[in-house]
C-alpha positions as CSV (number, residue, x, y, z in Angstrom):
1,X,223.2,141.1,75.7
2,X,225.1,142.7,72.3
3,X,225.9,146.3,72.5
4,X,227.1,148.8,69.5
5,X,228.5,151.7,70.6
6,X,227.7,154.6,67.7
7,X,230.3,156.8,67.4
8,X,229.0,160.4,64.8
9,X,229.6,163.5,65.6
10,X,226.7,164.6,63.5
11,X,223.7,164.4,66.5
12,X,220.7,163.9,63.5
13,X,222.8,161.2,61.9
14,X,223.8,159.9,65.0
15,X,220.0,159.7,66.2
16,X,218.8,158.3,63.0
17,X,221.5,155.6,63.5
18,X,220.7,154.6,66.8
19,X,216.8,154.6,65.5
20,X,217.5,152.3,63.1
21,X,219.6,150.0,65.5
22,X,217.2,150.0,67.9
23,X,214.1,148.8,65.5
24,X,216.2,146.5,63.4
25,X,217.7,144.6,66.8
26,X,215.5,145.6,69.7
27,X,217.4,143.2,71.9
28,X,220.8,145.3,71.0
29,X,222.1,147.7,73.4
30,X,222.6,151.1,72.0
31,X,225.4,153.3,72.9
32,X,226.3,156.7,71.5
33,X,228.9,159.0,71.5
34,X,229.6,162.6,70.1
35,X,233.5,162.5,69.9
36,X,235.8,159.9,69.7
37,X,237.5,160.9,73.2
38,X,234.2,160.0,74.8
39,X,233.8,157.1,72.3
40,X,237.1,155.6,74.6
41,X,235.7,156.0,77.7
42,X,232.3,154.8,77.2
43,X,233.8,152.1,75.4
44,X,236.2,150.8,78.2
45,X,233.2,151.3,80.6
46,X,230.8,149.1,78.6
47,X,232.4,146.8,76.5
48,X,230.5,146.9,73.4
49,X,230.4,144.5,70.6
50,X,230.6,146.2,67.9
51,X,231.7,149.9,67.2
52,X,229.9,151.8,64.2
53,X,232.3,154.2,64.0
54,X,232.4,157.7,61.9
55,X,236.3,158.2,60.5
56,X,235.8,162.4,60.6
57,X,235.2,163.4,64.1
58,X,236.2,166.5,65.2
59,X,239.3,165.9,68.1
60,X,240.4,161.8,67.8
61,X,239.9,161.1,64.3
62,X,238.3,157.9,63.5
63,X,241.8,156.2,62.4
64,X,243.1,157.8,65.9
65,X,240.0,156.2,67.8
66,X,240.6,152.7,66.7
67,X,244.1,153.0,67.6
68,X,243.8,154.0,70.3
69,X,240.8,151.0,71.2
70,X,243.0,148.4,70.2
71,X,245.6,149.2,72.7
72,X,242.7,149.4,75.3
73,X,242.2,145.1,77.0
74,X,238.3,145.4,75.9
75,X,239.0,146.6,72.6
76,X,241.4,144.1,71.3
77,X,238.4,142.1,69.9
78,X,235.8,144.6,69.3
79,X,234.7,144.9,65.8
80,X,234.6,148.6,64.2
81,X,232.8,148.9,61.5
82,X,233.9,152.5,59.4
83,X,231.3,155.0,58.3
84,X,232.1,157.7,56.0
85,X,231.5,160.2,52.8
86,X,235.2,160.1,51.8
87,X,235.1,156.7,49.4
88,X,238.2,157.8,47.7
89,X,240.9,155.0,47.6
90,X,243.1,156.2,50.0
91,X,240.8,156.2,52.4
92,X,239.7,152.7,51.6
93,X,243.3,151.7,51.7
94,X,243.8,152.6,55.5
95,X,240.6,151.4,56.5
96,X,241.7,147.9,55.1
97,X,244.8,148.6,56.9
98,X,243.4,149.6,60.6
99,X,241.3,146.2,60.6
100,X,238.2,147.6,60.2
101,X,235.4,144.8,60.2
102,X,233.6,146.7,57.3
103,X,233.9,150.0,55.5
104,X,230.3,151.5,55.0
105,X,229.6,154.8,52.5
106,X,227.6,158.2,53.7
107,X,224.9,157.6,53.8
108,X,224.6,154.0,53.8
109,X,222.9,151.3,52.4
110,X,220.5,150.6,55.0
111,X,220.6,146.4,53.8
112,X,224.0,146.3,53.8
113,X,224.0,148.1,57.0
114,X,221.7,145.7,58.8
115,X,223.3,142.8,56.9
116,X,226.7,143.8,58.6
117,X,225.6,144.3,61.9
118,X,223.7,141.1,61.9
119,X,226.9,139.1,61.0
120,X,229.1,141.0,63.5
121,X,226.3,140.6,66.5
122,X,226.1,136.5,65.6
123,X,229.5,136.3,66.4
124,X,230.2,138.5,69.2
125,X,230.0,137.3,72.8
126,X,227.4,137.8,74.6
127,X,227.7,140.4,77.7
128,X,225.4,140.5,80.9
């Protein structure tokens, strides 16, 4: 079974999120996390497949948490898709640079949204 670990520090957005994850692909695992230091553990725990990740957490950052995952064994391979208000270039410029698997606005396009996830799920393995 896919997971996506959901990663906001924002509890409404964070909800709403995992709502719409949940109705869009009900046979998705939903995980969520408040910070990115309990993003890590839950992640190395459950081995998503596929972080939605917010970049402006409070504590880890969201640049800081995918570092930080990568050097983790289960998130070598794990998908993080970045959420965010900041669009300006700089931002997009690291984002490209971390290996994000997508780079989504505040608030985002809920097509887009679903179209990403739908990609990302199709190719991740599936976990029991």
């Amino acid at each position: 079974m896919a997971a996506i670990l959901i990663i906001e520090d924002d509890a409404d957005t964070r909800q709403a999120l995992g709502e719409y994850v949940a109705v869009r692909f009900p046979d998705v695992r939903v995980l969520m996390s408040e910070s990115g230091e309990s993003g890590l553990e839950l992640a190395s725990r459950t081995r998503p497949s596929v972080v939605l990740l917010d970049l402006r957490l409070k504590g880890i950052g969201g640049f800081e948490f995918a570092e930080r995952l990568r050097r983790l064994p289960v998130g070598l391979a794990v998908p993080i898709v970045a959420l965010t208000g900041d669009t300006s270039p700089d931002t997009l410029s690291r984002a490209e640079a971390a290996g994000f698997a997508a780079f989504l606005s505040k608030p985002p396009d809920v097509d887009r949204l679903e179209a990403v996830l739908r990609t990302l799920f199709e190719r991740a393995p599936r976990m029991p």
